[in-house]
KOLDOVEX-622620 format. One record per atom (N, C-alpha, C): x, y, z; residue number from 1; residue in one letter; atom name. Coordinates in Angstrom, 3 decimals, decimal comma. Layout:
N
+----------+----------+----------+-----+------+------+
!     east !    north !       up !  nr ! rest ! atom !
+----------+----------+----------+-----+------+------+
!        X !        Y !        Z ! NUM !    A !   CA !
...
+----------+----------+----------+-----+------+------+
//
This chain:
86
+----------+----------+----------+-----+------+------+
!     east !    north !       up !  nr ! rest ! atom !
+----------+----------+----------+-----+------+------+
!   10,434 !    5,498 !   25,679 !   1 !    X !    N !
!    9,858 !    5,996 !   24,457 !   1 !    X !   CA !
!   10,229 !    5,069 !   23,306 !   1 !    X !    C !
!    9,081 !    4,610 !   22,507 !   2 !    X !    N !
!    9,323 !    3,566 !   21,235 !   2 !    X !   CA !
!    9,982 !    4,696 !   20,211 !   2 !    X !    C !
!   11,169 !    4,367 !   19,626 !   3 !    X !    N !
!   11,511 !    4,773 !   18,199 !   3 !    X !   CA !
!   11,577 !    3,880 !   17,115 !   3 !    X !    C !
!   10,648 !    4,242 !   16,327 !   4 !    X !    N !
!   10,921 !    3,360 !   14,944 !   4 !    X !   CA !
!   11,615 !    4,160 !   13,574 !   4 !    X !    C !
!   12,560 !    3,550 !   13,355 !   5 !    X !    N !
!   13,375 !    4,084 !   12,027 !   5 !    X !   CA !
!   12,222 !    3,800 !   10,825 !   5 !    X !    C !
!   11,669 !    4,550 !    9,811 !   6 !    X !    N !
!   11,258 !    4,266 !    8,866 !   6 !    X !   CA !
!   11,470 !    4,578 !    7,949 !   6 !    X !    C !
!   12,762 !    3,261 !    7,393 !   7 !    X !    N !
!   13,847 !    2,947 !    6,528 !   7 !    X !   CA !
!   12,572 !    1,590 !    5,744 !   7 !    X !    C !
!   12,105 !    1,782 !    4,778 !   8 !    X !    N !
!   11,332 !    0,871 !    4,025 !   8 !    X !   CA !
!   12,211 !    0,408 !    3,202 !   8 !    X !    C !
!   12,614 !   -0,846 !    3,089 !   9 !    X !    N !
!   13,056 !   -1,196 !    2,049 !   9 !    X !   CA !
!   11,964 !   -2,055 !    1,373 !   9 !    X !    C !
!   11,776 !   -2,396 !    0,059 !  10 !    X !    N !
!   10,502 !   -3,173 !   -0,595 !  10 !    X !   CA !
!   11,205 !   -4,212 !   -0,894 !  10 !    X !    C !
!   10,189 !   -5,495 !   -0,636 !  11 !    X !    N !
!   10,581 !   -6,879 !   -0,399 !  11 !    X !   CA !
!    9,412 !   -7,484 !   -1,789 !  11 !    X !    C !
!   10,137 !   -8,406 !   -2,206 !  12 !    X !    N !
!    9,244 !   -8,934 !   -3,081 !  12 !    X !   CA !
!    8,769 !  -10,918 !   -2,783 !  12 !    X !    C !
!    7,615 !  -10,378 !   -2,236 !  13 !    X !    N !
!    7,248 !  -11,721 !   -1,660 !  13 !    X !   CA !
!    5,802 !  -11,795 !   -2,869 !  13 !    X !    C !
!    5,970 !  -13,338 !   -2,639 !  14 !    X !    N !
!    4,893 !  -13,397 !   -3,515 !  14 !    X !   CA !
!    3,724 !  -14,258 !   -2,550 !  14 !    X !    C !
!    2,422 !  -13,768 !   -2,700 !  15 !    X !    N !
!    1,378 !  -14,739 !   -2,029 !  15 !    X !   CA !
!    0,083 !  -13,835 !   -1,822 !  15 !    X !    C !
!   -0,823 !  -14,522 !   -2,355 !  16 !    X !    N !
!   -1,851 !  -14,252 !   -3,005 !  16 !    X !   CA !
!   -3,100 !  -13,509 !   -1,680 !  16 !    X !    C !
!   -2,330 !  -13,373 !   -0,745 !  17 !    X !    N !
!   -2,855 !  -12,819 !    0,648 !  17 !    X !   CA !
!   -2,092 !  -11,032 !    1,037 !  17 !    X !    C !
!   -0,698 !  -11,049 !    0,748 !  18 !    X !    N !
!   -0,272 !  -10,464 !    1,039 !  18 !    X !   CA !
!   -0,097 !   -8,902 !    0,014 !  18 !    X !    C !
!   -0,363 !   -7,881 !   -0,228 !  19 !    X !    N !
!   -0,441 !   -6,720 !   -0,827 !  19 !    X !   CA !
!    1,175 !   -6,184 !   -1,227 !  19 !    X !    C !
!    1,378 !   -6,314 !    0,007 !  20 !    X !    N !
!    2,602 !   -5,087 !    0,187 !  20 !    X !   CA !
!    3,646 !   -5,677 !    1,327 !  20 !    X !    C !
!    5,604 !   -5,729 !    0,963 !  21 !    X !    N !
!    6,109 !   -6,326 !    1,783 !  21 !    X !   CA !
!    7,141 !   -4,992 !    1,680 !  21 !    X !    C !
!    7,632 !   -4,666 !    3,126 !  22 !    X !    N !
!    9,124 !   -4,275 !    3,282 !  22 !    X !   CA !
!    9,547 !   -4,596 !    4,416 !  22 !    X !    C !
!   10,902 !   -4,392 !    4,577 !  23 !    X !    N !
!   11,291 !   -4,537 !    5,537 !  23 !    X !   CA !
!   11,713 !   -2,782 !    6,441 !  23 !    X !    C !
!   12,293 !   -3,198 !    7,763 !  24 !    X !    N !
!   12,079 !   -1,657 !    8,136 !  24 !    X !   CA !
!   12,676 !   -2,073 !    9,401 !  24 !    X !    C !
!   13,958 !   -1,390 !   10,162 !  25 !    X !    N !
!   14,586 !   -1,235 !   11,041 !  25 !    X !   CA !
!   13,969 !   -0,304 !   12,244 !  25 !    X !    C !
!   13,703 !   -1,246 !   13,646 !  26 !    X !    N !
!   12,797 !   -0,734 !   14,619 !  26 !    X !   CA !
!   14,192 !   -0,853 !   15,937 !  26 !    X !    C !
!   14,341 !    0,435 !   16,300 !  27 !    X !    N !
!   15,083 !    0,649 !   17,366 !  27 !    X !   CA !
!   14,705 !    1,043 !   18,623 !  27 !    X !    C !
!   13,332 !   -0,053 !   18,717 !  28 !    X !    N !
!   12,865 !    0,810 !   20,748 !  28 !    X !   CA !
!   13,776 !   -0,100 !   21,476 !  28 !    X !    C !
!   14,692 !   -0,964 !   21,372 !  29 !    X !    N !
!   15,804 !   -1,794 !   22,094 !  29 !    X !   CA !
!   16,901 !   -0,912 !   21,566 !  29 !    X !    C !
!   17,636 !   -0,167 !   23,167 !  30 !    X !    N !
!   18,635 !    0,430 !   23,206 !  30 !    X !   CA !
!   19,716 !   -0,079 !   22,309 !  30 !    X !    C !
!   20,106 !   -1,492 !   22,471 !  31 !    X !    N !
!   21,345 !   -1,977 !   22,563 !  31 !    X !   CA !
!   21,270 !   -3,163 !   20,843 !  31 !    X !    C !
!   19,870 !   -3,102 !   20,354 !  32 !    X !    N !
!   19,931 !   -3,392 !   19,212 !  32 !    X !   CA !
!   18,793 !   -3,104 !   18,347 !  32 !    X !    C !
!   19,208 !   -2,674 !   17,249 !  33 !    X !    N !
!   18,049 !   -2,177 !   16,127 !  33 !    X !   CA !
!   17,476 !   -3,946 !   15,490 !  33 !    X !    C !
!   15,887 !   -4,098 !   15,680 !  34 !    X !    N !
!   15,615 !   -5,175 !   14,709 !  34 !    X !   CA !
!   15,180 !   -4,939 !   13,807 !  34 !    X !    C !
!   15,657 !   -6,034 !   13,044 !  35 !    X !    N !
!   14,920 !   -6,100 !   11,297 !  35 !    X !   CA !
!   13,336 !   -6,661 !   11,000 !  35 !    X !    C !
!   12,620 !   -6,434 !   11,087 !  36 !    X !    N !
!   11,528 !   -6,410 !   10,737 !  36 !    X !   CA !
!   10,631 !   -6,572 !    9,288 !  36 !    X !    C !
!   10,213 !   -7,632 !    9,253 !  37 !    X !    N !
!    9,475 !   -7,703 !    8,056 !  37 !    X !   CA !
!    7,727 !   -7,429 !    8,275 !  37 !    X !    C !
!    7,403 !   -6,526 !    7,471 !  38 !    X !    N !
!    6,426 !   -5,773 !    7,551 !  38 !    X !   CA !
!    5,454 !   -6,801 !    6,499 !  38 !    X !    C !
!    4,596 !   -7,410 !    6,406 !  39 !    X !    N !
!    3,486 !   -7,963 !    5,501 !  39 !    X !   CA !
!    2,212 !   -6,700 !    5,522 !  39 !    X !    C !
!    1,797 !   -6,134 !    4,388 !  40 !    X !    N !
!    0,203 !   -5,935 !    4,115 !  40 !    X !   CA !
!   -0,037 !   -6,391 !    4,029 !  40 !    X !    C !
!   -1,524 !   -7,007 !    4,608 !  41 !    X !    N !
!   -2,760 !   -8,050 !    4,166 !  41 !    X !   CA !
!   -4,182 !   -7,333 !    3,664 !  41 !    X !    C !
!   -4,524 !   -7,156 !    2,187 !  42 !    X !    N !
!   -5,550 !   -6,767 !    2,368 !  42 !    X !   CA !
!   -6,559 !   -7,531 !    3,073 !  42 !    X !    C !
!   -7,616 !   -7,094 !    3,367 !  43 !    X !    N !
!   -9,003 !   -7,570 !    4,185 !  43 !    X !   CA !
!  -10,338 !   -7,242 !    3,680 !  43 !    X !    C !
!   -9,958 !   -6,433 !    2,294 !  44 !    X !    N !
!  -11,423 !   -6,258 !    1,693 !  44 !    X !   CA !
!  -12,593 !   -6,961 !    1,815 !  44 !    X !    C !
!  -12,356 !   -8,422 !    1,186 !  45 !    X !    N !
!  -13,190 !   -9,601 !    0,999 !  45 !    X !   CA !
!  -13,427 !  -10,225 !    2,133 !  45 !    X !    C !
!  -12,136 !  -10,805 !    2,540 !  46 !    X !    N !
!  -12,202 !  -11,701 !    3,638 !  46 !    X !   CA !
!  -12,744 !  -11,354 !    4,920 !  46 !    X !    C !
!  -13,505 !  -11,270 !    6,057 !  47 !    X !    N !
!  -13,933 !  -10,821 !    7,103 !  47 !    X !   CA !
!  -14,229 !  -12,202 !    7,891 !  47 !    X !    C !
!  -13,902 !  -12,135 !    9,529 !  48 !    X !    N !
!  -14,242 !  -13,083 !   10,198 !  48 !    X !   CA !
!  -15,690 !  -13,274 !   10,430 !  48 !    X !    C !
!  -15,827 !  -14,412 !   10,817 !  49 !    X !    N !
!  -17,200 !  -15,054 !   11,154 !  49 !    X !   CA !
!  -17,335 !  -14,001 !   12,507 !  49 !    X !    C !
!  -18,202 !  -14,521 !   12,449 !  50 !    X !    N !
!  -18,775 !  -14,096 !   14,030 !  50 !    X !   CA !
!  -18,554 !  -14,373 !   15,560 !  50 !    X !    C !
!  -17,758 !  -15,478 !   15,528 !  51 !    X !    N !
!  -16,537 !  -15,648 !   16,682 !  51 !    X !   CA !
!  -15,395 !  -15,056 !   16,534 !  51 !    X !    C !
!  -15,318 !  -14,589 !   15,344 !  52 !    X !    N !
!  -14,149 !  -13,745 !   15,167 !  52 !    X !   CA !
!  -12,832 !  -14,622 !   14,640 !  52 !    X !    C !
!  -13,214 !  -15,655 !   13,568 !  53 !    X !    N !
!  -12,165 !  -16,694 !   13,206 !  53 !    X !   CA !
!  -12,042 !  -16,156 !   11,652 !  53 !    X !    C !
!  -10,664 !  -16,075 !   11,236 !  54 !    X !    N !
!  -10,541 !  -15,573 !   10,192 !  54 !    X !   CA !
!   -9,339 !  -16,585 !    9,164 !  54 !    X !    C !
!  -10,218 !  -17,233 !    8,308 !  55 !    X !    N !
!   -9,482 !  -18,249 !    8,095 !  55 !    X !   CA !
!   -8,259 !  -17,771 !    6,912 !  55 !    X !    C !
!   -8,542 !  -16,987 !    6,489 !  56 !    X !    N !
!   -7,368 !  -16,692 !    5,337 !  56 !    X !   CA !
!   -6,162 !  -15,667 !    6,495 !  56 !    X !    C !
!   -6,780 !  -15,709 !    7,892 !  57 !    X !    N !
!   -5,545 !  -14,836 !    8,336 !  57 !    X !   CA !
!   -4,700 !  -16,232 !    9,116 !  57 !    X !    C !
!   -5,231 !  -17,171 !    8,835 !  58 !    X !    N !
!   -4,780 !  -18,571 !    9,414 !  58 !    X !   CA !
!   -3,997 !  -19,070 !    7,792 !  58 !    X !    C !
!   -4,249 !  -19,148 !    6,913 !  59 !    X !    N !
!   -3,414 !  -19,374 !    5,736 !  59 !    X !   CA !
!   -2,320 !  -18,606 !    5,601 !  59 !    X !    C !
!   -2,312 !  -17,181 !    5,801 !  60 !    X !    N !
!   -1,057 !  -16,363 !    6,182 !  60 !    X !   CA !
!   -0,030 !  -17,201 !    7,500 !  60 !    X !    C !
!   -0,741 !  -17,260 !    8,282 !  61 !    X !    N !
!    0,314 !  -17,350 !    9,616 !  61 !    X !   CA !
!    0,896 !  -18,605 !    9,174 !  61 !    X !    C !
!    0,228 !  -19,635 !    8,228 !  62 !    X !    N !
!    0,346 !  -20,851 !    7,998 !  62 !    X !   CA !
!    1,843 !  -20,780 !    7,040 !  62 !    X !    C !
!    2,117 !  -20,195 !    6,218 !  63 !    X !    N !
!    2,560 !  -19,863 !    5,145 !  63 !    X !   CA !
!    3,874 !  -19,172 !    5,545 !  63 !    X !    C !
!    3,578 !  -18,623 !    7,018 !  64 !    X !    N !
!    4,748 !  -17,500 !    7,348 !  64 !    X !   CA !
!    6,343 !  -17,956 !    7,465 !  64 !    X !    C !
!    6,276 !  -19,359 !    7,586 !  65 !    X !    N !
!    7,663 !  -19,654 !    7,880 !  65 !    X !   CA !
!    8,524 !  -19,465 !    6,481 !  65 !    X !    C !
!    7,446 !  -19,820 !    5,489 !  66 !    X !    N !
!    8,362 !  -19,984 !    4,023 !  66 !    X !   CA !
!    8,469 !  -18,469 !    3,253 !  66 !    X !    C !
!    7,087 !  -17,304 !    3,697 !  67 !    X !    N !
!    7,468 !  -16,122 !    3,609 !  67 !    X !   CA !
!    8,884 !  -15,388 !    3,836 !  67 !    X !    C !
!    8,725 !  -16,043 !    5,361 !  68 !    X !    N !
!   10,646 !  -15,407 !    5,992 !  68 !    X !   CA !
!   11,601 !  -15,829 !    5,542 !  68 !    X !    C !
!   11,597 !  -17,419 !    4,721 !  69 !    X !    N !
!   12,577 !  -17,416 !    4,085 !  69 !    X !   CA !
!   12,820 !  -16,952 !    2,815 !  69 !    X !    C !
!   12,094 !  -16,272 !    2,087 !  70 !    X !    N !
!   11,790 !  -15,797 !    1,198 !  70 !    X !   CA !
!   12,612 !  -14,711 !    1,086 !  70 !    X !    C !
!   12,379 !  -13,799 !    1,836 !  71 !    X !    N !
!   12,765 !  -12,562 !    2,269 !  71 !    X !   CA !
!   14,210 !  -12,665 !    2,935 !  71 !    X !    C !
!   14,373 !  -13,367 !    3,561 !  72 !    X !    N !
!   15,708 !  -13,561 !    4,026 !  72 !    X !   CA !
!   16,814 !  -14,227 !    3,307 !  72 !    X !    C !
!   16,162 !  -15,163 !    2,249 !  73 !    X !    N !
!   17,120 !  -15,395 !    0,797 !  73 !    X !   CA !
!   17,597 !  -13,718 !    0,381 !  73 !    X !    C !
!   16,740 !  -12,852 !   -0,213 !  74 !    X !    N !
!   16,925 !  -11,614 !   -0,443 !  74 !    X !   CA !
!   17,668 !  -11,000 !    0,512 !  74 !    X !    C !
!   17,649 !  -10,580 !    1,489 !  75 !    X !    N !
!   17,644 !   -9,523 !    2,653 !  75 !    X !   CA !
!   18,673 !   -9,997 !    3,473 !  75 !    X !    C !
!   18,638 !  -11,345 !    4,361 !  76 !    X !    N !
!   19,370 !  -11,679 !    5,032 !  76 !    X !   CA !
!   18,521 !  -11,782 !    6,334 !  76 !    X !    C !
!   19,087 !  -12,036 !    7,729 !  77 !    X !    N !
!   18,455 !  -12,096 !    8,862 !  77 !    X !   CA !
!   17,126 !  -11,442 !    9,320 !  77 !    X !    C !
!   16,084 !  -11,828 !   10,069 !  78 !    X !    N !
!   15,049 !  -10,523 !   10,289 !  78 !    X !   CA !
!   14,856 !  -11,204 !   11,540 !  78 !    X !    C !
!   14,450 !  -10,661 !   12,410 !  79 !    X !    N !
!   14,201 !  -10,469 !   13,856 !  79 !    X !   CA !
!   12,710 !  -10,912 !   13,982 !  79 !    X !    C !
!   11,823 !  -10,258 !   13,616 !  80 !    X !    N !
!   10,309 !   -9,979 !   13,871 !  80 !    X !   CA !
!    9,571 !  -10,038 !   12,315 !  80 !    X !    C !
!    8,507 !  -10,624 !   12,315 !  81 !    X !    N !
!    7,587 !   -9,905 !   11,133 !  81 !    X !   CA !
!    6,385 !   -9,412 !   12,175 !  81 !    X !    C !
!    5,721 !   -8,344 !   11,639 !  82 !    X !    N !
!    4,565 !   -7,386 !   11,730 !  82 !    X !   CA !
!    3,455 !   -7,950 !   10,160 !  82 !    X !    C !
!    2,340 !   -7,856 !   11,118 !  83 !    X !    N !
!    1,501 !   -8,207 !    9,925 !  83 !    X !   CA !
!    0,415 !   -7,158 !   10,055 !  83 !    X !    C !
!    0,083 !   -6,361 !    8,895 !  84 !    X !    N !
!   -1,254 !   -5,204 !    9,146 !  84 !    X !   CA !
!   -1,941 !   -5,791 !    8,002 !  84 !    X !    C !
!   -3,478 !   -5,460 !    8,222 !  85 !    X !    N !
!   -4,295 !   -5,632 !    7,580 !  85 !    X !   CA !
!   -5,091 !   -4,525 !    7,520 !  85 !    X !    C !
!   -5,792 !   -3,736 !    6,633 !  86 !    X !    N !
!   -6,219 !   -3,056 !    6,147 !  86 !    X !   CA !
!   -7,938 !   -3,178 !    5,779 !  86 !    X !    C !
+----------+----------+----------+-----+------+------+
//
């Protein structure tokens, strides 16, 4: 059975893709809880082509390494990011 703790803490990332950041402690691993950074992406505007290529969700993933450090200046270690789009 997955348990997720939903302990939000709000992260302040900045990037012109991303809505909404926290982080949030996910315990379906017995033997350790990970830290998790959660990204919103809105998707209002942006929509994939018709092969299904979505280029501003390729500027995110692009971007993600300097996001995590972002957050981890603040926060400290994170395990995983989760990305939802809306």
């Amino acid at each position: 059975m997955l348990t997720t703790l939903k302990l939000h803490q709000p992260v302040n990332i900045t990037h012109p893709l991303v809505r909404d950041a926290y982080m949030k402690k996910d315990s379906s691993l017995k033997e350790h809880n990970s830290d998790v950074l959660v990204l919103e992406m809105t998707n209002d505007e942006h929509e994939a082509d018709v092969s299904g290529f979505d280029s501003y969700l390729i500027d995110l993933l692009t971007d993600l390494e300097g996001l995590k450090g972002q957050a981890e200046e603040r926060l400290g270690h994170i395990d995983r990011i989760d990305i939802i789009t809306h």
